[in-house]
SERO-494722 format. One record per atom (N, C-alpha, C, CB): z, y, x. Coordinates in steps of 0.02 Angstrom, whole numbers, plus 50000, padded with zeros to 5 digits. Last residue first. Glycine has a CB too. Layout:
N
ZYX...
# end
This chain:
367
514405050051064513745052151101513465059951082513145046451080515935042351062515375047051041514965052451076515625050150997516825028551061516595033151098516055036451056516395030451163517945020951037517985026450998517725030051041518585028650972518055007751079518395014351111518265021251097518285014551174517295001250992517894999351014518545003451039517724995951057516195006150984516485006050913517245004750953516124999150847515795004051121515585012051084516385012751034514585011651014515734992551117516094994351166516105001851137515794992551241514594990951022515244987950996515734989351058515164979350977513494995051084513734996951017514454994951020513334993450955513394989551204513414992551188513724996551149513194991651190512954976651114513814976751150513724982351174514114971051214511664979851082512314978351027513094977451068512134969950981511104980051202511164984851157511864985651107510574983851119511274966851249511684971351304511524979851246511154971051415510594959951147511354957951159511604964951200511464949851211509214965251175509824966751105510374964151118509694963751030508944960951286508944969751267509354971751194508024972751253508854947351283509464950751330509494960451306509174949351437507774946851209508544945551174508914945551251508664936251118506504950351260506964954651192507444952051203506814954051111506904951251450506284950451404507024953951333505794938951399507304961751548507024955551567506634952751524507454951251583506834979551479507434971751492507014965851517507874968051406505764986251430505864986851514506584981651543506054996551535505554985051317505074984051349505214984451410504634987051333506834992051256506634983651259506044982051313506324980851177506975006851242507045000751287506594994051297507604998351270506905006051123506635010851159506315007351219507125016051175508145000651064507134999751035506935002551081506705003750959508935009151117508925002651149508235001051110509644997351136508945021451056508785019051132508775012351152509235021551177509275018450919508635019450942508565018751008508405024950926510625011250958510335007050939509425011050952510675004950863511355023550980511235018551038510525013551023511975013351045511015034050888510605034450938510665028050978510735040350975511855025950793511045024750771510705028650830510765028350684513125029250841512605022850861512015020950836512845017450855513165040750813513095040250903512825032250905514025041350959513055044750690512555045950725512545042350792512525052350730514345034950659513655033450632513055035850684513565037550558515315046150704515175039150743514515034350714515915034250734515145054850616514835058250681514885051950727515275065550713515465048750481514705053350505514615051650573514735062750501516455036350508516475041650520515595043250514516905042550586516795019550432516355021750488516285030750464515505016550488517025011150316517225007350403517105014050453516494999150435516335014750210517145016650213517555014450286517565012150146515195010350220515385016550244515975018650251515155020550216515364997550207515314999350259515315006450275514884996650275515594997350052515864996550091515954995850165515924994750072514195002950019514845006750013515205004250047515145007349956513444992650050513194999550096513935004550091512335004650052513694982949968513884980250028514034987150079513274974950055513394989749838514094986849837514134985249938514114977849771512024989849866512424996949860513194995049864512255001249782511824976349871511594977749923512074985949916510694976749925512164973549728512654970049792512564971349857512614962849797512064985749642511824981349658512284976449727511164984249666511734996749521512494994649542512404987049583513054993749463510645009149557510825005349524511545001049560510205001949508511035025649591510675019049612510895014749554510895015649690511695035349569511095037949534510705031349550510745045849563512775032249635512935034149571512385033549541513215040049562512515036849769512805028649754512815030049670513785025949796512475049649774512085044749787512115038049755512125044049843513765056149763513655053549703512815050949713513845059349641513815057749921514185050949908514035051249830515105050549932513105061450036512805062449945513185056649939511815061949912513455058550176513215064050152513275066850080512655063350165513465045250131514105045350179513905056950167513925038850299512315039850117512845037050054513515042750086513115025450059511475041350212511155045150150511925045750108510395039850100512055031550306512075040150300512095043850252511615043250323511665020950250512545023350251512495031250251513055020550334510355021450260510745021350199511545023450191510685014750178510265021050396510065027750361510335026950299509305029450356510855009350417511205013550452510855020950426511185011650533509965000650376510305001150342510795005650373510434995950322508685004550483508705004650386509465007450361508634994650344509234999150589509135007750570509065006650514508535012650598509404986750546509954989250577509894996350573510024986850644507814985650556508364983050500508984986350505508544975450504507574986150690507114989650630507434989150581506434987050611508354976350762508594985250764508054986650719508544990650850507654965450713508364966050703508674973250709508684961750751506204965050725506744964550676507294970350650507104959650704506174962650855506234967750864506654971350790505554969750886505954947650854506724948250866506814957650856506984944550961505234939950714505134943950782505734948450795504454948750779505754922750673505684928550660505494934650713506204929150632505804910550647505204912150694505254918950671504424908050686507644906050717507064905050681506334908850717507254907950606508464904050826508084900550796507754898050737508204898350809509004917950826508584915950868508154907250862509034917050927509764920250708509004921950713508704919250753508834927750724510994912650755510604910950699509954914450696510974912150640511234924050881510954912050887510894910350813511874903650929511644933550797511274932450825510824927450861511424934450838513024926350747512424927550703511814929150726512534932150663513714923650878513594917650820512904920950778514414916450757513814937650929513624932050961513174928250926514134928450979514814940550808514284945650821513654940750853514594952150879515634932550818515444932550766514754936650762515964934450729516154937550936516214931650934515754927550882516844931050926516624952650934515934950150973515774943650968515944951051045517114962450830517004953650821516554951350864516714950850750517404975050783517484973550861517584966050842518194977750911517144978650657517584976050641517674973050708517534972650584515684982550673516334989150663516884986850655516314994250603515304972050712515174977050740515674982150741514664978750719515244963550577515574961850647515704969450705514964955650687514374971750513515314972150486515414968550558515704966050393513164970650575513534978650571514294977450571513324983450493513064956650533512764958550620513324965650604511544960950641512874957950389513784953550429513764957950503513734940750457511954963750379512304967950354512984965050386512214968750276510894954750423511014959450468511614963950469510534962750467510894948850308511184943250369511364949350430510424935750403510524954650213511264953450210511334949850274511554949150141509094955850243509564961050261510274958850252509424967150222508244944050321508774943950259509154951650273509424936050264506834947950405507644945950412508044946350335508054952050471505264940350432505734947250413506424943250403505444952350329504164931150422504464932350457504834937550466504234931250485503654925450294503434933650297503624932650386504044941150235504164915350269503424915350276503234923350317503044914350189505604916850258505024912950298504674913250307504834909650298505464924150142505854926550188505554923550256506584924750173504914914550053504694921650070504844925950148505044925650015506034904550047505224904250080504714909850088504814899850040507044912949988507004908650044506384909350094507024901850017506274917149858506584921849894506674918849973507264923749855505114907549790505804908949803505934914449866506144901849819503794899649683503844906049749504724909449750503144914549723502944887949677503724891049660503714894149682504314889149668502024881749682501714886649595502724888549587501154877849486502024879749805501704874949783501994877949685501994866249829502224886749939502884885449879502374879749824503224895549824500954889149982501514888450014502074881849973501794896450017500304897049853500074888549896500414886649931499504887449940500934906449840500884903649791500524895349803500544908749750500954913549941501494912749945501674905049884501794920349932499654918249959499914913549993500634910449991499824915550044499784925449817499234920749828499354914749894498564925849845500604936649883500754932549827500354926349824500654936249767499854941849964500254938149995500514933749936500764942150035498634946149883498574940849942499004939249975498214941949984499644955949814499084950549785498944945049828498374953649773499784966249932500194962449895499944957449863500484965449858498554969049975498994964350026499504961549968499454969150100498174977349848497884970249872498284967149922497184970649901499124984249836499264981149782498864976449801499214984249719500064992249971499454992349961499534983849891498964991950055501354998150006500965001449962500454998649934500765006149985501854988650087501764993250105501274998550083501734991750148502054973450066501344976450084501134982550086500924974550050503344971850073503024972550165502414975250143502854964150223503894976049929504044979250012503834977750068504594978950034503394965649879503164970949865503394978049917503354971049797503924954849942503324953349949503064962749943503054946849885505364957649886505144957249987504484957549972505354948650047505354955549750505304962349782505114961049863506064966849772504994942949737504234949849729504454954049773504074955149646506144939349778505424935949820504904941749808505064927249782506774941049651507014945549730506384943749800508034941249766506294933849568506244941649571506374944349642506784945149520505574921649591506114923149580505984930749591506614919349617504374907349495504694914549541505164915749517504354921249544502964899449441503824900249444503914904749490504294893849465501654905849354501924902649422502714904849410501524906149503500514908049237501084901249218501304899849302500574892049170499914918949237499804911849269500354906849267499654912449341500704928749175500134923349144499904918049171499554925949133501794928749267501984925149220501394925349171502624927449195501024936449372501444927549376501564923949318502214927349404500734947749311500234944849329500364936049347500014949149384502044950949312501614950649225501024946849243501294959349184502374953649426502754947849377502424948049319503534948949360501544961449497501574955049518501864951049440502114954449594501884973749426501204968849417501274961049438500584971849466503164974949469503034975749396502344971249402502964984749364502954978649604503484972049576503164971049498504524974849571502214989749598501744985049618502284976949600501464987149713503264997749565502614997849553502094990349559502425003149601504064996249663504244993149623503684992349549504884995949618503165000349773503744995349787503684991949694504705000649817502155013649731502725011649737503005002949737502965015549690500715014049844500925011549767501505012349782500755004149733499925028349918500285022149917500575019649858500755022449958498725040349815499475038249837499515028249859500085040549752497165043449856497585040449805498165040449863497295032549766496545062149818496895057149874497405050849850497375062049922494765067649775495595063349751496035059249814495395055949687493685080649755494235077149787495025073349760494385082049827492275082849707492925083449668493405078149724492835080349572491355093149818491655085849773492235087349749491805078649814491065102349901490585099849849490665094549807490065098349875491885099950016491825105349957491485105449892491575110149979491725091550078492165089550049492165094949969492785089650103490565096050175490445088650113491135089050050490575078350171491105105550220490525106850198490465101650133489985106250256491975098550323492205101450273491745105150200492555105750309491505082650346491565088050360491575091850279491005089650415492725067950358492205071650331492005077550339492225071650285493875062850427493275063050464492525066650424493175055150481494935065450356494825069550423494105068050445495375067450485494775052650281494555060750260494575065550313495055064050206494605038350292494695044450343494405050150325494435043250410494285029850178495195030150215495315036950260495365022550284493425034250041493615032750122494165032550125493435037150177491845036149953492475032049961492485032350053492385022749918490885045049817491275044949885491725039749919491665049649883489775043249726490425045049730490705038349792490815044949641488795056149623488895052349706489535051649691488745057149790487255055849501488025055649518488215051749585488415052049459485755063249421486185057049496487055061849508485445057949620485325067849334485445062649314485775058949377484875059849281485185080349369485815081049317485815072449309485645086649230484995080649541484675079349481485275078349428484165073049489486025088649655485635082849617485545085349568485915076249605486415103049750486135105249685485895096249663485355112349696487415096849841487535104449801487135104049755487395111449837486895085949906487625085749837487685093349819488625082449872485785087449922485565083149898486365083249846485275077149953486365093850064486065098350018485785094649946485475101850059486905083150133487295087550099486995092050074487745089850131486425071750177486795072250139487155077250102487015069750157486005077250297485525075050226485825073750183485085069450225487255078550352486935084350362486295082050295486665085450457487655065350374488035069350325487595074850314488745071550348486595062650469486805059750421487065061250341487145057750450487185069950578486295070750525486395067450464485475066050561488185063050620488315069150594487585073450560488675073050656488395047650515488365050650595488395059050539487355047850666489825037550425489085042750439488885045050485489015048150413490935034950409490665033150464489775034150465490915025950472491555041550284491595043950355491265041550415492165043550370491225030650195490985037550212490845040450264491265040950197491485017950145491685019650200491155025650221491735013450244490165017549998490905015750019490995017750116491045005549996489545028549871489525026449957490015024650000489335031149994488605025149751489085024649764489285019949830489285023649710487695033449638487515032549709488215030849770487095039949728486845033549498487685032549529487605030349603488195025549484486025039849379485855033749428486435037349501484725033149451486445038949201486555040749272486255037149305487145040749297486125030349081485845037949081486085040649140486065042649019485245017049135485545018249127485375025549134485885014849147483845011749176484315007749130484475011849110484795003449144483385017249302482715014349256482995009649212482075010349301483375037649315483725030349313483375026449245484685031249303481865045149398482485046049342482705038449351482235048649248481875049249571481775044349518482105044349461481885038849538482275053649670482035059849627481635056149565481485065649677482925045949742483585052449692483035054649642483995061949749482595041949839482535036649770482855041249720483025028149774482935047949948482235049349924482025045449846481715046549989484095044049992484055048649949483515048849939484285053749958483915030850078483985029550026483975035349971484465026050031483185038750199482585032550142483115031350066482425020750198484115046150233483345049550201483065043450174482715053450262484925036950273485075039050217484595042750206485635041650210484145029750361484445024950325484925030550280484865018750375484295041650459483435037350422483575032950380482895032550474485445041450525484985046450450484665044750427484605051750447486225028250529485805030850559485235035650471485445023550618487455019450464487475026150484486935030950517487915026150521487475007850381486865012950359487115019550377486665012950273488535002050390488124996750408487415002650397488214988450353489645010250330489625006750417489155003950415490165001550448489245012950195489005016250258489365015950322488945022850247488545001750098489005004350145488745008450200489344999250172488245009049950488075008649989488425009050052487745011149978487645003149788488505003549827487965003049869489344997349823487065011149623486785007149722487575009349759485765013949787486735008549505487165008249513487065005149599487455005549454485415004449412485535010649416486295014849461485505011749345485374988049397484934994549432484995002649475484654996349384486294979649397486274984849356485954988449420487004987549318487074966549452486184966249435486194973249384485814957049380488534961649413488154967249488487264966349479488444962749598488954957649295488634953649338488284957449405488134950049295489404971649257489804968049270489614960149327490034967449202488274975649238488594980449283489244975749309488814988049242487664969949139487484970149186487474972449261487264970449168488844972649029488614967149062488114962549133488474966449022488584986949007489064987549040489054977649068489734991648990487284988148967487114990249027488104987249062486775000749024487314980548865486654977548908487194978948973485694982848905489094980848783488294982748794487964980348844488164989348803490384976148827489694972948756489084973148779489554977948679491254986248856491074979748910490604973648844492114975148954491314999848843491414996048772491374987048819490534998348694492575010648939491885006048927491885000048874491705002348996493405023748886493575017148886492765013848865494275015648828493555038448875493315035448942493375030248954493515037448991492755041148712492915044148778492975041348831493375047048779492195026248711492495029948676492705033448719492865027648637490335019348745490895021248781491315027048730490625024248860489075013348737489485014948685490575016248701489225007948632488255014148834487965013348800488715015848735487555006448813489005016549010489105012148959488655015948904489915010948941488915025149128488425021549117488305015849036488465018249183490185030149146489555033749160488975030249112489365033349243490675017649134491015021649099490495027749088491685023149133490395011249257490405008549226490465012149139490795004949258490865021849376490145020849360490005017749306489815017649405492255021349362492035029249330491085026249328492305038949409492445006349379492545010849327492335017049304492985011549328492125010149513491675004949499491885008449427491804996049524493415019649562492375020749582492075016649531491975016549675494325011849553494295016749530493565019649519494675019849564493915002349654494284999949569493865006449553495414999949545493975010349772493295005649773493435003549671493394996149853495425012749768494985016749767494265014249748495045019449824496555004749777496185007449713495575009849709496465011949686497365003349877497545007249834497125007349775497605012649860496884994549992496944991349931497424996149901497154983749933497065005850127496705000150091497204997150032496504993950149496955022850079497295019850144497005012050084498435022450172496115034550048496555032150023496595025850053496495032549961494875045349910495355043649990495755040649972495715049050035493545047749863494285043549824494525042549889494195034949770492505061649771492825056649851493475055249824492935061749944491175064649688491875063249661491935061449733492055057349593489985073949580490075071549662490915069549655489895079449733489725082349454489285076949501489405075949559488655078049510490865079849323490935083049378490065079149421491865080949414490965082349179490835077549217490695079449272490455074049199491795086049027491585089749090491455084349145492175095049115492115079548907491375079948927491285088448968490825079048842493375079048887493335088048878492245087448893494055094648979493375067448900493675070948828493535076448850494475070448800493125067349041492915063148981492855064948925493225058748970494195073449107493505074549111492985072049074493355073349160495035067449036495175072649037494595071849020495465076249082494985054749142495025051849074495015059049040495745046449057495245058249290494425056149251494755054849165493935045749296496675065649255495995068349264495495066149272495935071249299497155050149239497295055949183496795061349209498175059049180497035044649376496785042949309496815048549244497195036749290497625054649437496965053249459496595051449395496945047649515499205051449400498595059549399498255059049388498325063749441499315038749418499275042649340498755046849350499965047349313499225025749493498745030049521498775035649448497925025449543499845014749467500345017449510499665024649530500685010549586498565001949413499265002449454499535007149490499324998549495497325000649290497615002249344498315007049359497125004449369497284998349164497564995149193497724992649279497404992449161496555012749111497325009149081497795005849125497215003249029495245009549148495785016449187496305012349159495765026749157494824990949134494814998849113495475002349157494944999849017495024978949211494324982449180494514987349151493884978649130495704980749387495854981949322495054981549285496284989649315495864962549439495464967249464495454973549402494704963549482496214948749450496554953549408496344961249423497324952449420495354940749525495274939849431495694945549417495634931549384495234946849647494494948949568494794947449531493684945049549496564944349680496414951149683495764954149634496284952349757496694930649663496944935049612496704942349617497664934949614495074922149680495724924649723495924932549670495434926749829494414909349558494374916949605494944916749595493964924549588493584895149594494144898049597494124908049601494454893949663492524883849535492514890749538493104895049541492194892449490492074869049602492664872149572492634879649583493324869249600
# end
């Protein structure tokens, strides 16, 4: 059974259908139409942004036989054989596994070969930075003047680690984190060809832990999608992920400012048995205590959001709560994260935090 994991099958085949990266794309697609082709390119950029996508496309596109400005015809010999990875002219080279110089003098010495397919021969060097420092050093008179027929292109997460010598000689791109909702948008076009049930509010959590990155996102979707068995719900997300319902945290606050230690208590013995990580709960609690702020500062804030039950809940907690009593307990609450590591263990450090808080709220104390 030949399964592929969503991240290849939905892998983009042209600039078009890559996710949340314009600039970048709009200057190789330029460079195309203006047939200015730069010879050395670096794609920075924290994991599953694109970058390695992005690379394989500009070689593919380089190399196509009947390419319309910067859209590969995917017909020809060369773009089929690029696609089955048996294209000659096209060497991925990692360089965690080929940091010793002699393992880049043997592979540049193939430079002075014209390409034995294609009209580039594309020398494309994933994890960069972990070059030694000879390394880079052969590497770097080989990128000021190549052969009009060799093209380099670059890939890393640690641009600090390149020297500045190397960087100069390339066309430098730093990809961005994806947006949240960026990456919501794919998930659901990408669900609803696969014929999987879902609920919207499930993408969005999914599309908010992976934290920019469109492959974690993909691979949580993918687990989320064997989990749930072709349902993926907001519930079981919530579960799976181990993260908190923010409305459950949002009662944790109204008890709080409404001196309910009783209720306060109660909702806390509802997290505690689940498998959630109890630190959670103040990571959440600052969230939504910067939102009040933001709302409590720029009150036509709330205006420029959408009209949602989460902005409906944030308003009405601001109307509970002063600026300058906000700040004193988003310091209690950071000191007590602070903390934790030195309480008997977590959940005596958040009870004696949160009462805290609520002896604060009670007596109208400010820090």
């Amino acid at each position: 059974m030949n399964y592929k994991i969503l991240a290849r099958k939905w892998r983009p085949k042209n600039f078009s259908e890559v996710v949340g990266q314009n600039y970048i794309i709009q200057t190789i697609k330029n460079s195309f139409i203006l047939n200015k082709i730069h010879q050395a390119w670096i794609f920075c950029g924290t994991r599953g942004v694109g970058k390695t996508t992005i690379a394989r496309l500009l070689s593919q596109v380089l190399n196509c036989h009947h390419r319309k400005e910067e859209r590969a015809c995917h017909i020809c010999i060369n773009c089929q054989n690029i696609k089955n990875q048996c294209f000659p002219d096209i060497l991925e080279i990692d360089a965690a596994s080929k940091t010793k110089v002699e393992d880049i003098k043997e592979i540049l010495e193939t430079t002075q070969y014209m390409p034995i397919q294609g009209k580039y021969k594309i020398y494309l060097i994933d994890e960069v930075h972990m070059l030694s420092k000879y390394s880079f050093n052969a590497l770097l008179k080989i990128l000021e003047e190549p052969p009009k027929y060799v093209k380099f292109i670059l890939i890393t997460t640690e641009i600090n680690k390149l020297p500045d010598t190397i960087i100069s000689r390339c066309i430098f791109f730093n990809l961005q984190l994806i947006h949240y909702t960026d990456i919501q948008k794919h998930l659901i076009n990408i669900l609803t060809l696969e014929k999987i049930n879902f609920e919207i509010p499930a993408l969005k959590i999914i599309s908010e832990y992976a934290n920019g990155s469109i492959r974690d996102a993909l691979n949580l979707t993918e687990q989320m999608i064997l989990l749930s068995k072709n349902n993926i719900t907001k519930k079981l997300t919530i579960q799976m992920l181990g993260i908190l319902d923010k409305y459950h945290i949002i009662k944790i606050i109204f008890s709080l400012l409404e001196k309910n230690a009783v209720q306060l208590i109660h909702l806390l013995n509802y997290i505690y048995d689940t498998n959630i990580e109890l630190e959670q709960i103040f990571i959440t609690i600052l969230k939504i205590l910067h939102d009040i702020a933001i709302l409590k500062k720029i009150p036509q804030y709330n205006k420029m959001q959408e009209c949602s039950k989460y902005q409906n809940k944030i308003l009405q907690l601001s109307k509970l709560i002063t600026y300058t009593e906000l700040q004193s307990y988003y310091k209690l609450i950071l000191y007590g994260r602070k903390q934790l590591p030195l309480f008997p263990n977590i959940k005596i450090g958040i009870e004696i935090t949160l009462l805290n808080v609520l002896h604060a709220v009670t007596n109208k104390l400010i820090f």
